[in-house]
C-alpha positions as CSV (number, residue, x, y, z in Angstrom):
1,X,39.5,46.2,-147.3
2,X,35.9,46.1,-148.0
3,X,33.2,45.3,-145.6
4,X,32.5,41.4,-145.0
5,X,30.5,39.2,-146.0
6,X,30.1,35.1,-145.9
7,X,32.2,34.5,-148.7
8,X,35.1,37.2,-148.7
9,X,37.3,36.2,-145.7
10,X,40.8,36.3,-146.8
11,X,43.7,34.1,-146.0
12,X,47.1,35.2,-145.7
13,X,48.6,32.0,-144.6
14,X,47.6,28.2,-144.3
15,X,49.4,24.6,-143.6
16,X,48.1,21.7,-142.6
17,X,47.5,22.8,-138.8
18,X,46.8,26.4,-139.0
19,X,45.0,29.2,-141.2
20,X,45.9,32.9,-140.6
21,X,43.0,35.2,-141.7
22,X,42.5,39.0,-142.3
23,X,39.4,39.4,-139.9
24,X,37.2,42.0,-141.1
25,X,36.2,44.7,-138.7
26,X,32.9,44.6,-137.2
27,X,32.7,41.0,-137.4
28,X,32.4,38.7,-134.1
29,X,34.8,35.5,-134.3
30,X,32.1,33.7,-132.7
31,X,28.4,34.1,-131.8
32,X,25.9,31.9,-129.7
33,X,22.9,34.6,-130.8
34,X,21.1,32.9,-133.3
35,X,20.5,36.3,-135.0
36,X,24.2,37.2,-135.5
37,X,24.6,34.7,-138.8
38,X,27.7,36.5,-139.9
39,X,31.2,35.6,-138.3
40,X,34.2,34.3,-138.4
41,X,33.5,31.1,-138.1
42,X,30.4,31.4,-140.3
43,X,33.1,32.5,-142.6
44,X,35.3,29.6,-142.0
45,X,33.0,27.1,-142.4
46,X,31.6,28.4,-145.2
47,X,35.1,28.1,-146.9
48,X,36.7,25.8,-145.3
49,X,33.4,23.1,-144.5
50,X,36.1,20.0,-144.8
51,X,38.2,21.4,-141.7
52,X,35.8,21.9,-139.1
53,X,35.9,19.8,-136.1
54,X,33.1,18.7,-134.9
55,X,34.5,17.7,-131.4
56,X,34.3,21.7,-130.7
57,X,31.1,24.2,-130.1
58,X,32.3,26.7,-132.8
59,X,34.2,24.2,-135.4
60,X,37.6,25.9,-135.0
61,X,40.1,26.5,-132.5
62,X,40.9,30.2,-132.2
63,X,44.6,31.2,-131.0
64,X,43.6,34.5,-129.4
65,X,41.1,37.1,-129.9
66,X,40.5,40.5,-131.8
67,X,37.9,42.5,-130.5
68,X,34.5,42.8,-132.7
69,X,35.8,46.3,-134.3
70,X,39.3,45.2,-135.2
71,X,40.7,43.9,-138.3
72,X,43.8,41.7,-139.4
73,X,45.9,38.9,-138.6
74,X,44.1,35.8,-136.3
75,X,45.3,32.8,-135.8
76,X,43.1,29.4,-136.0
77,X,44.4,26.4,-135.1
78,X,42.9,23.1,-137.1
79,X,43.6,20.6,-134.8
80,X,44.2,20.0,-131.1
81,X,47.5,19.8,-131.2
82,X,48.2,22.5,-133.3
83,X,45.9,24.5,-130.6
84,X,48.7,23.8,-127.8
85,X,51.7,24.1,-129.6
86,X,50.1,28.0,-130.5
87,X,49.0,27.9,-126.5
88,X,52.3,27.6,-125.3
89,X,53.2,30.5,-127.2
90,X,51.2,32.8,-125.8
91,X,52.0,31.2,-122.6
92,X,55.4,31.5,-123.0
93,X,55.8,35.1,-124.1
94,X,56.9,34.1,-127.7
95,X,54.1,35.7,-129.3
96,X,54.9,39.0,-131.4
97,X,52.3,41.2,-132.4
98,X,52.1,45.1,-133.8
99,X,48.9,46.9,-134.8
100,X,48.3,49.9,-136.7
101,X,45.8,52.9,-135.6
102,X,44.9,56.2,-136.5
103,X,44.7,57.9,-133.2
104,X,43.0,61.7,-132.7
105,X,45.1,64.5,-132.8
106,X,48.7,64.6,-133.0
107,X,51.2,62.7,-131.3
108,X,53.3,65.3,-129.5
109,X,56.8,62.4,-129.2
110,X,58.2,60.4,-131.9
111,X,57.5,57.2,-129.4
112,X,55.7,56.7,-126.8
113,X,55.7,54.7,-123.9
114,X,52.2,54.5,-122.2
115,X,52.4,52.7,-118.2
116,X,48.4,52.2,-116.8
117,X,47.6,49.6,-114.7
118,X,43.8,48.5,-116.1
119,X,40.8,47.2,-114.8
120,X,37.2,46.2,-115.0
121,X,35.0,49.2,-115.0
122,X,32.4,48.1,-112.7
123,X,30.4,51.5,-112.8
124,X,26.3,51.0,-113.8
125,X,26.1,51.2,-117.6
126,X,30.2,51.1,-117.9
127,X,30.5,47.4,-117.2
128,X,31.4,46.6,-120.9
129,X,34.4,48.8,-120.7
130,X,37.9,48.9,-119.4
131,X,39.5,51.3,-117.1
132,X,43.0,52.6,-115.9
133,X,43.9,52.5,-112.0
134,X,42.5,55.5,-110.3
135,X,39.6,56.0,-112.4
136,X,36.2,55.5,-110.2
137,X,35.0,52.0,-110.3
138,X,38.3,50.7,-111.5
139,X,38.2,46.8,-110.2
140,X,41.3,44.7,-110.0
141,X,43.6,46.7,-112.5
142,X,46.5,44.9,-113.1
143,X,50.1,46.4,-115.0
144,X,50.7,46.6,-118.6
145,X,52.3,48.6,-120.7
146,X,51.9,50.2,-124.7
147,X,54.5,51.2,-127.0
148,X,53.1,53.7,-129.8
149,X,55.5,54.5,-132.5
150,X,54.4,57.3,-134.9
151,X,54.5,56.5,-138.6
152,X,52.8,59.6,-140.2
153,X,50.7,63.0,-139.2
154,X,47.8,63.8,-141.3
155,X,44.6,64.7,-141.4
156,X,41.3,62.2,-141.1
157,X,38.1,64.1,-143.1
158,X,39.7,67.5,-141.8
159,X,40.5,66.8,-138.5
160,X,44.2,66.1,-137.5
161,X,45.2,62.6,-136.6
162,X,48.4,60.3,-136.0
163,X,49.2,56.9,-137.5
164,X,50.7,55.2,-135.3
165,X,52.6,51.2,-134.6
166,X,50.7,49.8,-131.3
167,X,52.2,47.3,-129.6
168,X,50.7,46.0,-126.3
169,X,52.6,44.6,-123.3
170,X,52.1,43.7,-120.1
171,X,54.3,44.0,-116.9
172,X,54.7,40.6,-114.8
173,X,56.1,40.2,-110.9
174,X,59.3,38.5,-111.4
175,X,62.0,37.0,-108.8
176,X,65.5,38.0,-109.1
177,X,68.3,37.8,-106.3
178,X,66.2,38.5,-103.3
179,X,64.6,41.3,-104.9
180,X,60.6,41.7,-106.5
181,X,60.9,43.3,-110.4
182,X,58.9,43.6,-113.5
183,X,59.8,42.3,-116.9
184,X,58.2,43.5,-119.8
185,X,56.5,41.1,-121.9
186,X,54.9,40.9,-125.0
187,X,50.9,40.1,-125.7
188,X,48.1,38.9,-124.5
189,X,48.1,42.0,-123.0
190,X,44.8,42.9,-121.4
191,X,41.4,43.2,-122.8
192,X,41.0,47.1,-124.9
193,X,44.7,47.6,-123.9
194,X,45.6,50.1,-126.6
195,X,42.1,51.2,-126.7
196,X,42.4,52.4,-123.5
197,X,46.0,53.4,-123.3
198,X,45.2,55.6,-126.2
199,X,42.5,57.2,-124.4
200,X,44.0,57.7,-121.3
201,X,46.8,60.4,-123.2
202,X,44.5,62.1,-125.5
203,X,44.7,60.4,-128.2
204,X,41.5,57.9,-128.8
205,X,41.6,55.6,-131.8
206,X,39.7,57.3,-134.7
207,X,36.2,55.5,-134.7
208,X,36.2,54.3,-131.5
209,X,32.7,55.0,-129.7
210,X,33.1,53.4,-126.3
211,X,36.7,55.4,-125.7
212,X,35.8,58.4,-126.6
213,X,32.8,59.0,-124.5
214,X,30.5,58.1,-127.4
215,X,31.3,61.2,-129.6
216,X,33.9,59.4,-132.1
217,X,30.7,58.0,-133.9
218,X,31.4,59.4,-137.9
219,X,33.9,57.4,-139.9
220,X,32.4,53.8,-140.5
221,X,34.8,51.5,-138.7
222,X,37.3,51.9,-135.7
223,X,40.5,52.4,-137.0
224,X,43.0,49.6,-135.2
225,X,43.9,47.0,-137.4
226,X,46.3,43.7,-136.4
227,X,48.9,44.5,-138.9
228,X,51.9,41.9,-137.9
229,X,51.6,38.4,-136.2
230,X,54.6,36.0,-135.2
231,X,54.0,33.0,-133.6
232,X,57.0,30.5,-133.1
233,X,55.8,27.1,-132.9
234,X,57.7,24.2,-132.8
235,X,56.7,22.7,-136.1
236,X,56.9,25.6,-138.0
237,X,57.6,29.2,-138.0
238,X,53.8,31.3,-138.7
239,X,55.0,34.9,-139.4
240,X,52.4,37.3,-141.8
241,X,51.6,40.8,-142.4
242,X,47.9,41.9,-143.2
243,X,47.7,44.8,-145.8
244,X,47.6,48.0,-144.1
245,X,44.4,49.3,-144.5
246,X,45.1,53.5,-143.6
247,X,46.3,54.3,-146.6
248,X,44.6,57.2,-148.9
249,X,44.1,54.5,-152.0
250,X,41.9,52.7,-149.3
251,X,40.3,55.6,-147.8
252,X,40.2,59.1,-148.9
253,X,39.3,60.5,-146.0
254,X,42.9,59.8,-144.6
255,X,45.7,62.5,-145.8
256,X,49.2,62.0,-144.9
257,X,51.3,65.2,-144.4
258,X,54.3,64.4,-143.1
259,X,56.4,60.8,-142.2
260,X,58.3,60.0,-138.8
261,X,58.8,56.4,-139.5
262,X,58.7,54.3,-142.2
263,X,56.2,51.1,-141.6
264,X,58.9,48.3,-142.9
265,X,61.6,49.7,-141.1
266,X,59.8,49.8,-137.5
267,X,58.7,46.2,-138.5
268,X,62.3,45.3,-139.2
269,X,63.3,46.8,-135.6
270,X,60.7,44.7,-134.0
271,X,62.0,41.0,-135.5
């Protein structure tokens, strides 16, 4: 996947009410800084001028979000209904969604289940970051949970690392009998979940400055990419896969030595 530009945003699914595209890292979806000309939306206006509604500040409705150093499947919605119907998804718990990362070091488990409540980090010059429950100037953290499933060992420009299958979930307060337990959910999630998670056990995301203390600054992109995306709406079933990005005819620096779990199989499992 090459870096982006205005007129390389790729598609991997459209109808008449929404466009799935293969964000490119580094890339806002939005931007009210008049110096930040390239975006998403830049990008989907540029190709798509005819669909942009004017009745909204940024032209299209975005499902959900991917932060500015992820890549892969987003959702846009291209009209208001369509908007809600994707809403209630996410709303409802309906949503599926599985990323891919190459995390620091090797993952000790074959999966792994990570359980840290997180919140805002409120500490001076830490307020764009996340935090998990206990760490000083932790605010609010609320319960949420990550599944990492290892794919492959290897080695990243020397230095060993995991691929791994993210998926984020969160915990919610839920009434059964007379009794106060949790059910685990699938996304939202909560904002830098796996970036954190990951983190919190060892194992930063490869690339990722603000997690790993500001030393992970060498390869040229953070390596988490929004690999599989299932939204169930009522008028139509949007289910896509964006091309995995960590592989060595992609990016030499990335060796694989040695598979756990095969990519289409853990996919399989999840549907």
């Amino acid at each position: 996947m090459e870096p982006g530009t205005i007129d390389n945003l790729a598609i991997l699914y459209q109808s008449s009410d929404f466009i799935v595209v293969n964000k490119h890292w580094d890339i806002r979806i939005d931007s009210k800084m008049w110096y930040e000309t390239l975006t998403l939306q830049s990008q989907l206006k540029y190709r798509f001028p005819e669909l942009a509604d004017p009745d909204t500040y940024y032209g299209f409705r975005f499902c959900h979000q991917l932060d500015f150093s992820t890549s892969g499947a987003l959702c846009v919605a291209l009209n208001k209904a369509a908007a809600g119907s994707a809403y209630k998804c996410f709303k409802d718990r309906l949503v599926t969604k599985a990323y891919l990362a190459l995390v620091r070091g090797h993952v000790g488990q074959s999966r792994m289940t990570i359980r840290y409540a997180i919140g805002k980090n409120t500490t001076e010059g830490m307020t764009h970051m996340m935090c998990i429950a206990g760490t000083e100037g932790c605010e609010n953290p609320k319960p949420c949970q990550s599944e990492l499933i290892v794919l492959e060992h290897g080695s990243y420009s020397g230095d060993p690392v995991t691929k791994g299958e993210c998926h984020p979930r969160t915990t919610v307060p839920s009434r059964r009998d007379s009794g106060i337990t949790h059910v685990l959910c699938f996304p939202p999630g909560r904002t830098h979940q796996l970036r954190v998670h990951c983190s919190a056990v060892g194992h930063p995301i490869v690339g990722d400055f603000t997690y790993s203390h500001k030393k992970d600054s060498g390869p040229y992109r953070m390596m988490l990419h929004a690999y599989y995306l299932r939204i169930p709406t009522g008028k139509e079933l949007i289910e896509v896969c964006a091309p995995d990005p960590f592989v060595p005819t992609m990016d030499s620096n990335w060796v694989p030595h040695r598979v756990t779990h095969r990519l289409d199989e853990t996919i399989q499992e999840l549907k």
